[in-house]
C-alpha angles and dihedrals in degrees: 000000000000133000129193136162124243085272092057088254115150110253087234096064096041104120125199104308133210088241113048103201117051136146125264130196118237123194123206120186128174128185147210112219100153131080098246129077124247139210116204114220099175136024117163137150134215129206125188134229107057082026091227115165129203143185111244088182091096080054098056098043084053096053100045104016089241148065097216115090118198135199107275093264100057095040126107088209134043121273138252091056119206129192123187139204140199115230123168108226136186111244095170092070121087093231118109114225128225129192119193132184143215139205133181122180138156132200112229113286094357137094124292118244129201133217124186123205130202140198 
């Protein structure tokens, strides 16, 4: 997970700005290391506060065309995928903000697995 302002500034060095509210551009990229394809069933993020929580998976389909990640030989596209959003924050407020993902994926015929993600 990245985060960066409208200027391409971490999230992490933005200081108190004129405007309090402002949009800020989160990443998010998953990847396939492994030799199996994967079909990802769930892909959400959360931010907190407010503690709102959202499927990227629409996201995903839209990037690649797909919700099944292979391993880099056997994908039309170039791993790992990303996939960003737009969301207006609040920076004048003393809260830190955290943003945590979550993946959920499963090989034909096999078990899911599950990955979580934090900035």
């Amino acid at each position: 997970v990245t985060c960066v302002d409208s200027e391409g500034t971490d999230c992490e060095a933005i200081e108190a700005p004129e405007d309090c509210v402002q949009d800020l551009t989160y990443t998010y990229c998953i990847d396939n290391p492994g030799p199996t394809c994967m079909e990802v069933t769930s892909f959400t993020r959360t931010i907190t506060p407010p503690g709102s929580t959202a499927s990227l998976l629409d996201l995903l389909v839209g990037e690649i065309g797909t919700n099944t990640i292979c391993p880099p030989e056997q994908n039309a596209f170039d791993l790992p995928v990303c996939v960003s959003e737009d969301v207006s924050t609040n920076l004048c407020t003393s809260e830190k903000i955290s943003v945590t993902t979550t993946i959920t994926a499963a090989p034909p015929n096999g078990d899911s697995c599950m990955d979580t993600g934090m900035y």
